[in-house]
C-alpha positions, 0 to 999 in steps of 0.5 A, a space after each residue: 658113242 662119245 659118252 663111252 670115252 667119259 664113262 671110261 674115265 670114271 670110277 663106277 661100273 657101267 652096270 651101276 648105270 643100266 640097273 640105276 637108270 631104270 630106278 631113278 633116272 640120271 644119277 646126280 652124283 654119288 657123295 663120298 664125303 662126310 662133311 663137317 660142319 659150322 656151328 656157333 661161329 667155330 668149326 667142328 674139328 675133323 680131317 684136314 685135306 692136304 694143299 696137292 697143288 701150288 700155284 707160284 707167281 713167278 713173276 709179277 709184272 706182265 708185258 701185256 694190259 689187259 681189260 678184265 685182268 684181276 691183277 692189275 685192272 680190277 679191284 686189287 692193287 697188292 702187285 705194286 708192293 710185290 718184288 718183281 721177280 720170284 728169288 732163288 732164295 724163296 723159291 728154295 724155302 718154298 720147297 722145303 715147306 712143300 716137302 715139309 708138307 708132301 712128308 706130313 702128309 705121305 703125298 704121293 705127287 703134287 702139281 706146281 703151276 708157275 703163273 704171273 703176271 707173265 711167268 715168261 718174263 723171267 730169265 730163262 737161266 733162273 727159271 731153270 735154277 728154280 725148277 732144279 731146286 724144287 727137284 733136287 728138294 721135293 722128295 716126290 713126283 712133280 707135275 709142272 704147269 705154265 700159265 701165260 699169254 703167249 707173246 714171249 714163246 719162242 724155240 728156246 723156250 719151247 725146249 724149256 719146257 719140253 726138257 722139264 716137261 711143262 704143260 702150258 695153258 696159253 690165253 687167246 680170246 677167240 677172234 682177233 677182233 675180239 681178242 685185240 679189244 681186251 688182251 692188248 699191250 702196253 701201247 694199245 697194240 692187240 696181241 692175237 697175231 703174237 699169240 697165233 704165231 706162238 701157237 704155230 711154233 708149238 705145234 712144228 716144234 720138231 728137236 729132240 724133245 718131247 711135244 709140248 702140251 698146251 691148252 688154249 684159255 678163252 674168256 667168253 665174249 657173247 658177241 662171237 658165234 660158239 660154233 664157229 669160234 670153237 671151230 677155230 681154236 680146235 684148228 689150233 690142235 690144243 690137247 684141252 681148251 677151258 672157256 672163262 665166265 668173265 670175272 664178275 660179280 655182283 658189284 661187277 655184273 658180266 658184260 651183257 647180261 641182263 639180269 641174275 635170272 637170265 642165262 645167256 652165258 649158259 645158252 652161249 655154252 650149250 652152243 659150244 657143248 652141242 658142237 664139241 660133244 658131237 664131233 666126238 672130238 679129242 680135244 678135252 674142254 675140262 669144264 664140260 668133261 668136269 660136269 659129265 664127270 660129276 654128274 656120273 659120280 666120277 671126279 673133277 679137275 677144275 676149282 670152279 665145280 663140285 664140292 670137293 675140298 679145294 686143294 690148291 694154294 697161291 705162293 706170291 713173289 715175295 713168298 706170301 701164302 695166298 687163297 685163290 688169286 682170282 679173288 683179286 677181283 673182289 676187293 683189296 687184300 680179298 686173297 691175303 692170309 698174312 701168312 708167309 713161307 718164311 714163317 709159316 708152315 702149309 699145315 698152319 695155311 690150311 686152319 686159316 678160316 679162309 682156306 679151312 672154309 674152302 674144304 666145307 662142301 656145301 656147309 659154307 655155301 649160303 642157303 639158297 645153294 645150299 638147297 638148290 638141287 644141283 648144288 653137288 655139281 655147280 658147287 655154287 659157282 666159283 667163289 669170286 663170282 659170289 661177291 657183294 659189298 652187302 654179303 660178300 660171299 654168302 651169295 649165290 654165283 653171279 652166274 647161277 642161272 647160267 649154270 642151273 641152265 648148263 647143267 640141266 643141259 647137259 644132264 639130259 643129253 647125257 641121259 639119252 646117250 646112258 639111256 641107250 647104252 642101258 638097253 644094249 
């Protein structure tokens, strides 16, 4: 039964399950954390959450041009003003403020995920300069990850990122008819068969190195067919696959959906969930495997989901300490925190009230989510999804339904298989 392999990765007993069940049905989520809160416009004093994962924007240019991109093609222009490449110099100030935090802190590792634009951009030989820095600087583990389009992947860098051990998440839009209408070049050329044939090279890489792990990122487009659209990038061999509401909100509603109370992104991703939760496949599609895990009481790996603090931080080019960069998609300068690795510490990013509100839970949440019931499993949606020029983000998600839809779901099929394991 596939939701044994779940169950295995969450920190509670399945007896808590056989005796609970009976009791109250399927367990929601069982909450661990004591929640300051928000009054008289200031916030309670209470323990700050370290930063544990840096998101570095390498590069700030990008080979390709894509319709939905948040850096280049939505509502923010702030690239134009960025140096075009991440130098030595602040790339050796950024690590002594990590390791200023790591040792404040007493981390025991953090995650680094080198991003873009497109990261690939960059020479390979100060690529390798960076990393030796962060090594030789940052007294503590290091897990590095790689976000990019894959065009650019070739042998060399296929070695690179086995020798320093970097996973890579790579975007492909599904069908090459879909793909080529949004992820396009410069000159109008779609990129599917370049990102294909990076694909290929990844999995008959065979020097003297470890396998490259990689994950496929795939915007949902409500035109291709789940199943057989999960059917072909599982064919991929991918060792995780993430599926992406479109960046929308509710100035920039989602292509085909036809109003705040319908679910259609919801119904596409039940399609996809039936498929992959019934092949029993390994393949990890985090976004279903966060919501089995929260509904469990076990743990979360995507921003999106759960009311957890958020950990995470945007260093840009030109060091400039920035919120969640998807942001972008908002409004000009919606990510900026006028902070800079040259001048400011981590310690001083987490009290800006934009990243301080983030480790609210559901305080800082509007009312509406506030007392909807699965609110300790959507979270209330990612944060740019929120917006509007009326309330900016003091909304639910432009996806709500979708979720509320997904969730309910997925709660009850799971139930069934708990059901069945507590008579056992």
């Amino acid at each position: 039964m596939f939701i044994n392999s779940i169950l295995s990765n969450c920190n509670i007993l399945l007896k808590i399950y056989k005796s609970d069940y009976a009791k109250h049905g399927p367990i929601f989520f069982m909450e661990n954390i004591a929640w300051s809160k928000f009054e008289g416009g200031e916030f309670i004093e209470r323990t700050q959450y370290p930063l544990n994962t840096f998101l570095i924007k390498i590069v700030s240019l990008c080979n390709l041009n894509c319709s939905y991109c948040y850096m280049y093609n939505l509502a923010d222009k702030t690239y134009k003003s960025q140096p075009k490449f991440f130098a030595v110099a602040t790339a050796k100030q950024l690590a002594y403020r990590i390791n200023e935090h790591v040792n404040q802190h007493k981390l025991e590792k953090i995650t680094i995920v080198f991003h873009g634009g497109e990261p690939l951009l960059i020479n390979i030989i100060d690529f390798q300069d960076i990393l030796n820095l962060f090594n030789n600087l940052v007294n503590i583990e290091i897990k590095y990850g790689l976000q990019t389009n894959g065009t650019l992947i070739n042998e060399s860098w296929l070695n690179f990122f086995s020798y320093n051990k970097i996973s890579i998440g790579i975007s492909l839009d599904g069908f090459k008819e879909i793909n080529d209408k949004n992820r396009i070049y410069h000159s109008g050329k779609g990129s599917y068969d370049d990102v294909v044939k990076a694909i290929e090279l990844l999995n008959n890489h065979n020097e003297n190195f470890e396998k490259v792990k990689f994950s496929i990122l795939c915007v949902i487009d409500l035109s291709a067919n789940p199943d057989a659209l999960y059917d072909l990038l599982s064919k991929f061999n991918p060792n995780a696959l993430d599926f992406l509401f479109p960046l929308a909100h509710f100035d920039n509603p989602p292509p085909n959906k036809e109003s705040l109370h319908s679910s259609e992104y919801g119904e596409w991703l039940i399609e996809i969930f039936k498929k992959w939760y019934n092949s029993k496949s390994k393949i990890r599609i985090r976004f279903f495997h966060d919501i089995i895990s929260l509904l469990l009481g076990g743990r979360f790996s995507v921003e999106s989901l759960g009311l957890s603090h958020v950990d995470l931080v945007v260093i840009e080019t030109n060091g400039d300490i920035e919120a969640v960069d998807a942001l972008k998609a908002t409004f000009e300068g919606a990510s900026k925190l006028n902070l800079n690795v040259f001048n400011n510490s981590f310690d001083e990013t987490l009290r800006h009230p934009a990243i301080y509100s983030r480790q609210l839970g559901k305080n800082e949440l509007c009312t509406i989510c506030q007392n909807c019931p699965i609110v300790n499993i959507c979270g209330g949606g990612y944060l740019p999804s929120r917006y509007s020029k009326v309330n900016y983000f003091d909304n639910p998600s432009i996806y709500c339904y979708d979720l509320i839809k997904l969730i309910t779901f997925i709660r009850e099929y799971i139930a069934n298989d708990i059901k069945k394991l507590s008579t056992r």
